[in-house]
C-alpha positions as CSV (number, residue, x, y, z in Angstrom):
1,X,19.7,-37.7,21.2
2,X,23.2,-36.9,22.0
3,X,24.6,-33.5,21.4
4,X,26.9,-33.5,18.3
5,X,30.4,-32.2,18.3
6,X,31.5,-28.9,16.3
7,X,34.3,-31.2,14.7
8,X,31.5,-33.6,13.9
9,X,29.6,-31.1,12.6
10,X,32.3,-29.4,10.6
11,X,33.2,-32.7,9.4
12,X,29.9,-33.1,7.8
13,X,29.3,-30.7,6.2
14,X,32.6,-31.1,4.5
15,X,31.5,-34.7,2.6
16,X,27.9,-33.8,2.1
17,X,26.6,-31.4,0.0
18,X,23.0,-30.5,-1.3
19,X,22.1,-31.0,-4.9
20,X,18.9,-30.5,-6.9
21,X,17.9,-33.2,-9.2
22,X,17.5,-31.3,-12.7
23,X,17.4,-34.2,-15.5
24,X,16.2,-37.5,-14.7
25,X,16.1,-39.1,-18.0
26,X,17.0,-42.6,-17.4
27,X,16.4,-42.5,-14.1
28,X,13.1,-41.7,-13.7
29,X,12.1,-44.6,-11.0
30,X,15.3,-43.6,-9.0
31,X,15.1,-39.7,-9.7
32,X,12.8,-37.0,-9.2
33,X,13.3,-33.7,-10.8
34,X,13.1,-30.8,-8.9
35,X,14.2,-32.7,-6.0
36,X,16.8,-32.4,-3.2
37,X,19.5,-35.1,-2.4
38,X,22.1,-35.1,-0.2
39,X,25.6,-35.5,-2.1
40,X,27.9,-37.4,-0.6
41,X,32.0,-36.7,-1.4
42,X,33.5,-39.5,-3.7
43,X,36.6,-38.8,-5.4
44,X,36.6,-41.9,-7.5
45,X,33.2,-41.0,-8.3
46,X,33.9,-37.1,-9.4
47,X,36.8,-38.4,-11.6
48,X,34.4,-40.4,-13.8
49,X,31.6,-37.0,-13.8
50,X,29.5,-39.1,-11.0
51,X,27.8,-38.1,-8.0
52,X,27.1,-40.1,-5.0
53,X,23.5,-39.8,-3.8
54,X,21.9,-41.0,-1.2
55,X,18.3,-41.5,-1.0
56,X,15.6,-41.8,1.7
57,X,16.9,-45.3,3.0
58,X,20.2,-43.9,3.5
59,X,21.6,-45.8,0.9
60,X,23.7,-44.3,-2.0
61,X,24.1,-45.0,-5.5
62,X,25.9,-43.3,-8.5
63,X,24.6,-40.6,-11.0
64,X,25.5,-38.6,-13.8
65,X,26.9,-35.3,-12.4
66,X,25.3,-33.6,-15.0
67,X,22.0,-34.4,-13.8
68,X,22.5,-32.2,-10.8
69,X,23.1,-28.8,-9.4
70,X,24.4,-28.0,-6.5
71,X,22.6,-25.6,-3.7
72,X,24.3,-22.9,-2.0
73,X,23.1,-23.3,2.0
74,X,24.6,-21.6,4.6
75,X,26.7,-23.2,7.2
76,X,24.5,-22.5,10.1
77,X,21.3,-23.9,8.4
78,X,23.4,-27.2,8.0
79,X,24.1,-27.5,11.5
80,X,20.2,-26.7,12.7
């Protein structure tokens, strides 16, 4: 595996954040409570109180922001 850049890094961790799933009514095939997704940045999205998540596959889709809560991480256990 190549090594990454800092700016790559950096850049990352920018656009993704962690998020714990808290509510997943109306979701509940797509959703698990309790669990962590990766965030992705979307400013269209935030406008309309949606969250970009993407999910195992790598593929993303749109969610109440409400149904989420974000995890504080420190930087450096991003980048291990």
């Amino acid at each position: 595996m190549a090594a990454r850049s800092t700016r790559e890094t950096m850049a990352e961790t920018h656009t993704k954040q962690l998020v714990v799933c808290i509510d997943n009514e109306g979701y509940a095939v797509s959703l698990e409570k309790r669990k962590i997704y990766i965030a992705l940045r979307d400013a269209a999205a935030a406008k309309q109180r949606l969250l970009r998540i993407a999910d195992e596959s790598g593929e993303d889709y749109l969610y109440p922001k409400k149904s989420f809560r974000p995890l504080a991480v420190k930087r450096a256990a991003l980048a291990a």
